[in-house]
C-alpha positions in Angstrom: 0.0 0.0 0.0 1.6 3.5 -1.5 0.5 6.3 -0.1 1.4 9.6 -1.9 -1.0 12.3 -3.2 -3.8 13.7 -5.8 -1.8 13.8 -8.8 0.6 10.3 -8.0 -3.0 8.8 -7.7 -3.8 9.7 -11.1 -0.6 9.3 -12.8 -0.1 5.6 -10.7 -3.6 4.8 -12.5 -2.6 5.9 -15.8 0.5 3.8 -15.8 -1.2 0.8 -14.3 -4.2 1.0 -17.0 -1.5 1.2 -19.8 0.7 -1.8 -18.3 -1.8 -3.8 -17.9 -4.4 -3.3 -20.9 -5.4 -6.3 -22.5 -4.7 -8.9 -19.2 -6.6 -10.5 -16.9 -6.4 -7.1 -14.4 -8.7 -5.3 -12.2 -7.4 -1.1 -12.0 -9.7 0.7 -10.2 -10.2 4.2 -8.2 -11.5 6.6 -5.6 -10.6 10.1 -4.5 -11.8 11.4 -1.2 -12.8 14.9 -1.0 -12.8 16.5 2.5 -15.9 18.5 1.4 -18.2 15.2 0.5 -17.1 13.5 3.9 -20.0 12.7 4.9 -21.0 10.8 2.0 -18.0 9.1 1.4 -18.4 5.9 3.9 -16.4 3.1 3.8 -19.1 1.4 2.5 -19.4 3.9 -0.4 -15.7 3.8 -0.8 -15.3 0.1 -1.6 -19.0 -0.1 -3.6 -18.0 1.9 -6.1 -14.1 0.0 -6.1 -16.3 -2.9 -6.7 -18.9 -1.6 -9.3 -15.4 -0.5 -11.4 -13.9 -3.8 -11.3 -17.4 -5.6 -11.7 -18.0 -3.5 -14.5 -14.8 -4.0 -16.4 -15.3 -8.2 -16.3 -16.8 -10.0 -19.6 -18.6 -12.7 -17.4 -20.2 -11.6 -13.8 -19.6 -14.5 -11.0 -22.6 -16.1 -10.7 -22.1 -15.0 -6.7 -22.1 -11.6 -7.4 -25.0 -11.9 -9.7 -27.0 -13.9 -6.9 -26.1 -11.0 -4.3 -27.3 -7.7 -5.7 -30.2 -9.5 -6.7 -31.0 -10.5 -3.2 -30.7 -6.1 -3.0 -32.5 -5.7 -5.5 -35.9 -7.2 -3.7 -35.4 -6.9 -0.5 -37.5 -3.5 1.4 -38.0 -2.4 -2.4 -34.4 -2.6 -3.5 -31.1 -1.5 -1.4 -27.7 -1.0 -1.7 -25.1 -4.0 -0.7 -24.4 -3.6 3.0 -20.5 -3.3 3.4 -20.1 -6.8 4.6 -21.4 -8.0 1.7 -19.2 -5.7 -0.6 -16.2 -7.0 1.3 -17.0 -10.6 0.4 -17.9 -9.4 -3.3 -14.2 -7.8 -3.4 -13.2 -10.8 -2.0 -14.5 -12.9 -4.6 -13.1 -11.0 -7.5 -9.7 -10.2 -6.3 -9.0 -13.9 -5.5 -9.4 -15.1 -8.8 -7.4 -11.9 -11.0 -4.9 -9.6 -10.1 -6.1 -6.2 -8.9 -4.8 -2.7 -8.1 -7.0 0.0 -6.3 -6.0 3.8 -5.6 -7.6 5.2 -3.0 -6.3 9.5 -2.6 -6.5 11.7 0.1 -7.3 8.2 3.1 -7.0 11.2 5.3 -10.0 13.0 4.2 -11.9 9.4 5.1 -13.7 10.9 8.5 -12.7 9.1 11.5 -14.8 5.9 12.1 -15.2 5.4 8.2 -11.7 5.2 8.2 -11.3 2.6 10.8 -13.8 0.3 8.9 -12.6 1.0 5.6 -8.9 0.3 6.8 -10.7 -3.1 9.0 -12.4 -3.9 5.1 -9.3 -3.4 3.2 -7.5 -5.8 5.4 -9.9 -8.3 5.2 -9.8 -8.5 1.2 -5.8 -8.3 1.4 -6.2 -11.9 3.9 -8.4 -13.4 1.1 -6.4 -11.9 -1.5 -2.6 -11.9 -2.4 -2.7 -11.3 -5.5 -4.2 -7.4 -4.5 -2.2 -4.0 -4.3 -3.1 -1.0 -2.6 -1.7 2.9 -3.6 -3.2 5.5 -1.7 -2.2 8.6 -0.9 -2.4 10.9 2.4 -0.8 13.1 4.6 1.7 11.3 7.6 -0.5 11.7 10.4 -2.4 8.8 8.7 0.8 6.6 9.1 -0.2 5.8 13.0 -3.6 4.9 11.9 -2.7 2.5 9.4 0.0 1.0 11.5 -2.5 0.7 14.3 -4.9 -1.4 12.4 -2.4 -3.4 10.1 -0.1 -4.1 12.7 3.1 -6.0 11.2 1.9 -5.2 7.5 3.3 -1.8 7.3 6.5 -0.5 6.0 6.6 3.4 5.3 9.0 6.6 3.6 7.9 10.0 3.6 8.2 11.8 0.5 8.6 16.0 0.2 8.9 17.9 -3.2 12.2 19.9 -3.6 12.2 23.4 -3.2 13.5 24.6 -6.6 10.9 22.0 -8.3 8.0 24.0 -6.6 9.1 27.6 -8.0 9.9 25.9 -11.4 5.8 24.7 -10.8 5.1 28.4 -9.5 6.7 29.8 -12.6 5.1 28.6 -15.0 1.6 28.8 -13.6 2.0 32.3 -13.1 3.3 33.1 -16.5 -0.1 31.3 -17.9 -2.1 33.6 -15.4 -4.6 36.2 -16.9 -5.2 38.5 -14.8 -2.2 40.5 -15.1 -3.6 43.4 -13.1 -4.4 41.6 -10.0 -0.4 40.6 -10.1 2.5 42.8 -9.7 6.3 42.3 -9.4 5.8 42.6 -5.0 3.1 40.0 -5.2 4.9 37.9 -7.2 7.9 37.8 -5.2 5.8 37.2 -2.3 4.3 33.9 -3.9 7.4 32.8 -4.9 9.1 33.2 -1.5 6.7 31.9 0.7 4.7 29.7 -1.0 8.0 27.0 -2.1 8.8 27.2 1.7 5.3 26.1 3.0 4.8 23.0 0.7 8.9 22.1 1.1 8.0 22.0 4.7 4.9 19.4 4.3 5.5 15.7 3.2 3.4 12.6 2.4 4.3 9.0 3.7 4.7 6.1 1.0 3.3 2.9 2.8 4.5 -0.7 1.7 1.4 -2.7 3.0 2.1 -6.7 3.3 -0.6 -9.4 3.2 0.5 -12.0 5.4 2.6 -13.9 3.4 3.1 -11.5 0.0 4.9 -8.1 -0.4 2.6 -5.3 -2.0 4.5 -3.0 -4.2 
């Protein structure tokens, strides 16, 4: 399990749709948003992990098939409950190899991310073949080591200064409201800004199932 940030997710997703096009491989994604909080449950989280890989598969499991139906008439139709997506992820993973992203784990409010961490390790147990990349900032390391005790290795990663004001640079010379800007402002931007996000980091996590490395 990888955790970086926003743009790794989407560049690690890329890559990992392009290296694996045309085999037997599950790639899907989720990015939490601190604003939609409250409706991103770990339930909500993994359901639509599973809907992607369900919906990239030529022939549904006949187990799957059998469980939203169940949903689909029970109190007039409801959603899987997230035991049952956990066995549905279960079911997939074991039988192809799978990569989710998951960005911003932080943003995941605080007992939706004790569940969705409890799920995750439950598909990991039925699933070796499975990796993880998320992203977050490090406070999230002590949660994840809490609740995947043993499983965890971790490096923290922080962009280099003079890599920020080359970013700076150019997103201010594409900027078009040149009279909102002068030559003080500028300077100002470019001093503290670079200094702020040199200061911040993210942690990469190497999650282990119990007897395979995920990388």
């Amino acid at each position: 399990m990888l955790i970086g940030r926003d743009d790794d997710s989407s560049l690690v997703a890329d890559r990992l749709c392009d290296q694996t096009s045309g085999q037997n491989t599950a790639v899907s994604c989720f990015y939490l948003d601190f604003a939609a909080r409250k409706e991103q449950s770990a339930t909500n989280v993994l359901g639509s992990l599973l809907k992607q890989m369900v919906g990239g598969i030529a022939r549904i499991p006949e187990e799957i098939l059998r469980a939203f139906q169940q949903q689909k008439t029970t109190l007039g139709g409801r959603r899987p409950q997230l035991g049952n997506i956990v066995k549905m992820l279960q079911l997939i993973t074991s039988s192809r190899q799978t990569f989710m992203c998951i960005d911003a784990l932080d943003e995941c409010s605080g007992v939706q991310q004790v569940r969705l961490l409890g799920s995750l390790k439950q598909v990991l147990e039925k699933s070796p073949g499975t990796r993880i990349f998320a992203t977050g900032r490090p406070h999230i390391l002590a949660e994840i080591e809490k609740r995947l005790a043993g499983h965890v290795t971790s490096v923290s990663v922080s962009p280099p200064e003079e890599d920020v004001i080359t970013y700076l640079h150019a997103r201010l010379g594409e900027d078009q409201t040149l009279d909102a800007m002068d030559e003080i402002l500028e300077a100002e931007i470019l001093e503290k800004i670079p200094k702020n996000i040199s200061g911040m980091c993210v942690v990469a996590i190497v999650l282990k199932t119990l007897s395979h490395i995920i990388c």
